[in-house]
Structures are given as C-alpha cells and as structure tokens.
ZAMARGU-4260 file (C-alpha; in steps of 0.2 Angstrom, whole numbers, plus 5000, padded with zeros to 4 digits):
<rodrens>
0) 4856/5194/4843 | 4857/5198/4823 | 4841/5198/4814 | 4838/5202/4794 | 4820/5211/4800
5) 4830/5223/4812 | 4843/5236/4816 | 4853/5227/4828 | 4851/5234/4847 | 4866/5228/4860
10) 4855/5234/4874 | 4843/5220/4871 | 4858/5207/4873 | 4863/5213/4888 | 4846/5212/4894
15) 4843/5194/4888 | 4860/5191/4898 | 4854/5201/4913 | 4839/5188/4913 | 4849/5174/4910
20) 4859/5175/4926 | 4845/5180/4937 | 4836/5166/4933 | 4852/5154/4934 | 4857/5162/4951
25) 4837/5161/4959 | 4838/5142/4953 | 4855/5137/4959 | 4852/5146/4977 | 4835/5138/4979
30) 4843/5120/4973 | 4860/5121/4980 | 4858/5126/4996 | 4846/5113/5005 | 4862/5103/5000
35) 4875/5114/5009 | 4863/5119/5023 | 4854/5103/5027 | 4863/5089/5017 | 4846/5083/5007
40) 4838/5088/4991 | 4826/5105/4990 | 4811/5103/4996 | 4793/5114/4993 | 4794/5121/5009
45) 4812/5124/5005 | 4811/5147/5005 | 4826/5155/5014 | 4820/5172/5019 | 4831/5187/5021
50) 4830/5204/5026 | 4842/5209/5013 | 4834/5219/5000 | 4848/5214/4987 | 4847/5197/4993
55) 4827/5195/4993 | 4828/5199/4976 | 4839/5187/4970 | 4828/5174/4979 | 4815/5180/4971
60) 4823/5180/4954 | 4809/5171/4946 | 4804/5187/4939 | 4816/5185/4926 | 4803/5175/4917
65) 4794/5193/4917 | 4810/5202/4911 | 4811/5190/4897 | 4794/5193/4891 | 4796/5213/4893
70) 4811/5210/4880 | 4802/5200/4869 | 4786/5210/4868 | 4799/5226/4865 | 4810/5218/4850
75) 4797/5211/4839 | 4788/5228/4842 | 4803/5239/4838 | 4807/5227/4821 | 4789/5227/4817
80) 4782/5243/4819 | 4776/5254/4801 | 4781/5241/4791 | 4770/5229/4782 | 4774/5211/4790
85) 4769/5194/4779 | 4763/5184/4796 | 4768/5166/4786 | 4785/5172/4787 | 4785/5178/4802
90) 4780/5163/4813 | 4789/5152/4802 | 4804/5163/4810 | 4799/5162/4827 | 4797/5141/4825
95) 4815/5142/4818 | 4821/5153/4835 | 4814/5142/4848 | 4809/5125/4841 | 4826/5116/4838
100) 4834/5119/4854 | 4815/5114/4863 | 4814/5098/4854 | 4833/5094/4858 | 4828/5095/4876
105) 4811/5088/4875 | 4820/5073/4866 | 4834/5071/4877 | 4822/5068/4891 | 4813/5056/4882
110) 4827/5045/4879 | 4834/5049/4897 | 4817/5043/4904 | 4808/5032/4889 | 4796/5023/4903
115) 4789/5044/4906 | 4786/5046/4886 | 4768/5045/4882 | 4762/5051/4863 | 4747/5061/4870
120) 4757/5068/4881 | 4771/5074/4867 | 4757/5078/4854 | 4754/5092/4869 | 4771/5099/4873
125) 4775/5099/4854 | 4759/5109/4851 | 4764/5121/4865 | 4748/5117/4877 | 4759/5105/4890
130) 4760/5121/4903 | 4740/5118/4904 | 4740/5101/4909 | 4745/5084/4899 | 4762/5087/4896
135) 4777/5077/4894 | 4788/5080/4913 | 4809/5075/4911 | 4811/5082/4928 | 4825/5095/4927
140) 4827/5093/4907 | 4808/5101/4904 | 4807/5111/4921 | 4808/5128/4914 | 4800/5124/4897
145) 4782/5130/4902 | 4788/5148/4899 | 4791/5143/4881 | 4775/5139/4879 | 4768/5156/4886
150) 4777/5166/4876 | 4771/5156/4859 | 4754/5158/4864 | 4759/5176/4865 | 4766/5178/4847
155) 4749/5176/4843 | 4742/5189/4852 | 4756/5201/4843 | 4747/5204/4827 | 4731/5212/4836
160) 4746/5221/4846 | 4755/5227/4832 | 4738/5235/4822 | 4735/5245/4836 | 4751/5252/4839
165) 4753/5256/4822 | 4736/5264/4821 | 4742/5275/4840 | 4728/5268/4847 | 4735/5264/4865
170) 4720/5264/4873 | 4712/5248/4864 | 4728/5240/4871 | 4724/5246/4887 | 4706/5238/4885
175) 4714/5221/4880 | 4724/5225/4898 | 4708/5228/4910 | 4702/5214/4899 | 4714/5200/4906
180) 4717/5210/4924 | 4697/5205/4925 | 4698/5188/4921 | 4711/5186/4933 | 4700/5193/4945
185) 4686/5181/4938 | 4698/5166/4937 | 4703/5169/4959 | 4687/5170/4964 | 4679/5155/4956
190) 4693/5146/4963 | 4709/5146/4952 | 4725/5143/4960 | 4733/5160/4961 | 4749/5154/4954
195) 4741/5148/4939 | 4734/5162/4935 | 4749/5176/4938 | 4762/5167/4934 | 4762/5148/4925
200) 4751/5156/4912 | 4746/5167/4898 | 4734/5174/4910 | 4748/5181/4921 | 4761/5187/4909
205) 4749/5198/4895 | 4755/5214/4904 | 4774/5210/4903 | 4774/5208/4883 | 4760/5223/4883
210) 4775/5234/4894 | 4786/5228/4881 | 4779/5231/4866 | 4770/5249/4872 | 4790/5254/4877
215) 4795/5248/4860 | 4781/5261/4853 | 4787/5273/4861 | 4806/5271/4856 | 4799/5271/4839
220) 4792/5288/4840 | 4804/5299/4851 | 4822/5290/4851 | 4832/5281/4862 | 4830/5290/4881
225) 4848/5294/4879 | 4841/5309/4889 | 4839/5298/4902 | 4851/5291/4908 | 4850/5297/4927
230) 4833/5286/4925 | 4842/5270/4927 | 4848/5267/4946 | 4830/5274/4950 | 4821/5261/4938
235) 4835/5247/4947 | 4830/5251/4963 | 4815/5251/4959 | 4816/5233/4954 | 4824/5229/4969
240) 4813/5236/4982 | 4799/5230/4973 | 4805/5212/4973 | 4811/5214/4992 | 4792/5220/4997
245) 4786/5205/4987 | 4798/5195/4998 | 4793/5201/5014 | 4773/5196/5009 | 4780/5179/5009
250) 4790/5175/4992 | 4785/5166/4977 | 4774/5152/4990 | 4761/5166/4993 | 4744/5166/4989
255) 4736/5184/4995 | 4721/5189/4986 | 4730/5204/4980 | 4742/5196/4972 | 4733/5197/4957
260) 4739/5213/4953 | 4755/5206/4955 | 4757/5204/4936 | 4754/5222/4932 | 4769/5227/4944
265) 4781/5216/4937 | 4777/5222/4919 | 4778/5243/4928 | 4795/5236/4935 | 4804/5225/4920
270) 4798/5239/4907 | 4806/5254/4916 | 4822/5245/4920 | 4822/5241/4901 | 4820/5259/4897
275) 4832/5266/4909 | 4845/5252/4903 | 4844/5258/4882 | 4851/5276/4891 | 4865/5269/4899
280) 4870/5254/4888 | 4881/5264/4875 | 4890/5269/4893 | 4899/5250/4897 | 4916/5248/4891
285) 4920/5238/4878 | 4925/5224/4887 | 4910/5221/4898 | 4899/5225/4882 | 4906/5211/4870
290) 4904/5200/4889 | 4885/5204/4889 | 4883/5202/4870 | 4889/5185/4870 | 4879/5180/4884
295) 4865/5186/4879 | 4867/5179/4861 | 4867/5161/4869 | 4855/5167/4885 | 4842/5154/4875
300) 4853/5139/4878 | 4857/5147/4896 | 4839/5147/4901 | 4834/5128/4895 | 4854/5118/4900
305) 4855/5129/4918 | 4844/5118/4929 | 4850/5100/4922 | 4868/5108/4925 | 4863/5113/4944
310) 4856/5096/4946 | 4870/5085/4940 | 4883/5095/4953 | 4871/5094/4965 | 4868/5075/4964
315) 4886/5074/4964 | 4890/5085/4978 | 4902/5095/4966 | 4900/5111/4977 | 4912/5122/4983
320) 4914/5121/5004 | 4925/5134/5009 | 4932/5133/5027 | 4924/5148/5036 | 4912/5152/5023
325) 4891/5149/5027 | 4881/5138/5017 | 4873/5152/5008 | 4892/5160/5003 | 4896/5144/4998
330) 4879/5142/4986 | 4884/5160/4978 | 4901/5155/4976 | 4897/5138/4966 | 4883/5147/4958
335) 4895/5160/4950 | 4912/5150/4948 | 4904/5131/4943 | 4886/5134/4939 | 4888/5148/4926
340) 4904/5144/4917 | 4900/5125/4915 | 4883/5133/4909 | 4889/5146/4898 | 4902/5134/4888
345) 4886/5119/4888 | 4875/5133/4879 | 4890/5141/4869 | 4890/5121/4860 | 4870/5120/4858
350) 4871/5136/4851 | 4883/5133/4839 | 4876/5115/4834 | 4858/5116/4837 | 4853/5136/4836
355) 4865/5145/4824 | 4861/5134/4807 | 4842/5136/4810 | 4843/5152/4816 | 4852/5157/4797
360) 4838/5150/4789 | 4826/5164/4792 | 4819/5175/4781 | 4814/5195/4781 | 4796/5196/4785
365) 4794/5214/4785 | 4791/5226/4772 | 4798/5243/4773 | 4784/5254/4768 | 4772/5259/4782
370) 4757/5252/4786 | 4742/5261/4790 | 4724/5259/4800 | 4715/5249/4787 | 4729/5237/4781
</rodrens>
C-alpha cells in the first residue's frame, strides 16, 4: 500500500496478502469442515490433526496474526528510521488506517445484535482495551478484532522502539525483549492462562513487532538481501517445519509450560521468512505481482469480512460437495473457489467506500533530516 511517509515496497503487499490468506484458509478449514465431516457447527474440541507438514501448517495458520505483526513492526520502522517524526501526526495516521473500517464492523454488530450492545462495553472496544476483558462480542462480526487491539497497544511502544534503533542501540531492545519473555514467565506461573499471555495479548506478540522492526533496521543500513535470494525456501521451510512440530505438540489447544517461548519462535520464523521474501519479490512475474498487490492493498478488509463471509455459507450450507472428494478436499475446494473470491470482492467495496477516502486524508509525519541520540 501507498504512503506520503515512504518509498513504496511491493514486497510488503505481497506479505500482507500472504497473511491474508493464511488466516482466511486456517478459519474456513477449522469452520467448514465440522460441517462437511460431521453435519453440525465447529466445536472447541473441534482440531483435525494431520501428519502432513504442509497440511499441519495451514491448520495451524493462526500464526498469521504473527506474520502480520512482523510486517507492521518492519514498515513503520523502515518509513520512520533517521528522520524526525511529529508523533501527533503520526497516530492521528494510524487512527485514520484502522479506525473507520473497525467502527464499521463494530457498528454493524451492534445493530445486528442491539439486545448485546452495552455502552460500558463499547466505551472499551472503542478505547482499544475490549481483548482484556469487558468488550463488546457480535460473534463472527468482532471475532478477529482483538488483534487490532494488540497491535494499537503496540504503536505505543514504537516511539521507545524507534529512539533506540535510531541511536544502534540493539541491545536496550533486547532488554525490553528479556523484559517481557520474563513477565511471561511471571504471568504462567502465578497462574495466567497460557494462551492469554502468548497469544490474546500484548504480552505475547512484543517479539513479533521487535523482529520486525529490528529487520527493518537492518534493511535500513545494508540494502535489500537481494544477495539472498537462495535464503527464501530455507526461511519457508522453516516456517513450515516449525508450525508442523507446533502441531504435533498438540496445536493451537495446548498448554505445555514451554510454550512460553512459543512467541519468540514465531517472531525468529515470520521475520526471516519476511527477509528471505524482500530477495525474491522483484523475481514474480508481473501478473502474479499486480495479484498480490491488490490483495494485499485490501488484506485489511480481508482480515475483518473473512469470518462473517465463512459463517453465512456455512449456515446456509453453500459448500461445494463433490462426488468422490473427502470432506477435507471439499473444505479446501470452497475455501479457495467461494470463500476467497466472495471475500476478496466484499473487501474490494469496504475498501473503496470505507478505507480509501480516510486513508487519503493522512498527513506526512516525518521529517527528512536525521535524528540523532539526544532528540
């Protein structure tokens, strides 16, 4: 996507698209196919394994979340660094990016459900702190909203993140790093759920923006890893053997002490996939690059129309069925030829009439000349 504060990187579009159909693949599998296999809705204990490692990683595509975060910790990094950044303008950029189309969902759940709405309860999602507890819940229209929230509470992490990688001083961000891995460690043993604290929360997604923004630092000062470029499929199957091992250990449901490192390995995996991708991005023909750009442009609307999209064909039992085929196939099959184009043209329209006219009202918030360690 376009910015006034930033060269403009295609790369980080495809990314944003690579997230965005991970994450609509992992929820359409884990939602459509109680349907096809057992004729009811998905259920908690609802968690196909497989001994597939391609396979195991798509059900365990959650991790887009932490693919996400990797990208947005490296771009606002890599538009931000040596230059001097007025913060006002700044936020008042980030509200315009992801406020309009959050309120647009958060309202059309409202109105779906007006007996839910409770102005405590909206006082708390609109301020960002509904992931926490006391949110406003529409069911499939707020179901992937906490991860909003999380990175929000990030953006106000980034200006400490920013002063120390423009002062080189990588270890204080390491600090910050041991900082939180130990209060994850504090948080399990008291007795914190080990879910809230590695993945519903801030607590569990500081290392995926630090990966990204360290990355960006490091792009900044030696180049794009064209050099690189054999990086890539080691970086991929990287991701993919570690997201299979995670699956073997019992998915996403598991709740093994050492799971608390859990966060610091999906950072190490998302951030080298990320750098290994910059190499090879110029690579793609033209076609499959103006594919991903566009999808990643709209990825946004993807993310937040995806699961009432997946719902509404489930409900209806507007699946494909194919003679022969198992119930898995068939879940990919309507995953890939319903679920993503009925999305893809639902967030091409909230993109045009909800994202694009606020996201031309920003502002640059950078100056060009550098900073330095005591600004």
């Amino acid at each position: 996507m376009e910015s006034p504060n930033r060269a403009y990187l295609p790369a980080v579009d495809h990314l944003r698209a690579f997230a965005a159909l991970l994450i609509l693949l992992y929820h359409s599998v884990h939602l459509l196919y109680p349907r096809l296999a057992f004729h009811r809705a998905w259920q908690p204990d609802d968690w196909p394994h497989t001994g597939n490692p391609l396979l195991a990683a798509l059900l365990e595509g959650h991790s887009a979340v932490a693919l996400f975060l990797v990208i947005s910790g490296f771009i606002l990094t890599y538009g931000s660094l040596g230059r001097n950044i007025r913060w006002p303008e700044f936020y008042r950029n980030r509200l315009l990016r992801i406020f309009p189309l959050y309120l647009f969902v958060l309202f059309t759940g409202a109105n779906s459900f007006p007996q839910k709405f409770k102005f405590p309860e909206f006082l708390s999602s609109l301020f960002q702190f509904g992931y926490l507890a006391g949110g406003l819940s529409f069911g499939e229209w707020t179901g992937v909203t906490w991860s909003i929230a999380v990175e929000a509470h990030l953006y106000l992490l980034f200006p400490a993140v920013l002063h120390y990688l423009n002062a080189g001083r990588l270890w204080a961000l390491l600090r910050l790093a041991v900082l939180v891995w130990l209060v994850r460690f504090a948080a399990v043993s008291m007795g914190a759920g080990m879910l809230d604290v590695t993945y519903w929360t801030v607590l569990g997604r500081t290392d995926q923006f630090l990966g990204g923004a360290i990355l960006a630092w490091l792009v900044h000062r030696y180049g794009m890893p064209r050099s690189l470029r054999w990086f890539f499929p080691v970086a991929a199957a990287g991701v993919v053997g570690v997201l299979w091992g995670f699956h073997e250990s019992g998915g996403w449901p598991g709740h093994q002490e050492w799971r608390i490192l859990w966060p610091i390995a999906e950072a190490s995996i998302w951030t080298a996939f990320v750098a290994g991708y910059l190499a090879v991005a110029p690579l793609l023909p033209r076609f499959a690059d103006s594919a991903l750009r566009y999808l990643g442009k709209v990825s946004y609307s993807v993310y937040l129309i995806h699961v009432p999209v997946i719902t509404i064909l489930a409900t209806k039992s507007w699946f494909l069925n194919i003679s022969g085929a198992s119930a898995f196939g068939n879940t990919l099959l309507t995953a890939i030829f319903e679920v993503l184009p009925v999305s893809v043209a639902f967030a091409s329209l909230t993109w045009s009439v909800i994202e694009e006219p606020f996201l031309a009202m920003r502002r640059r918030y950078g100056q060009s000349q550098p900073t330095t360690a005591n600004q």
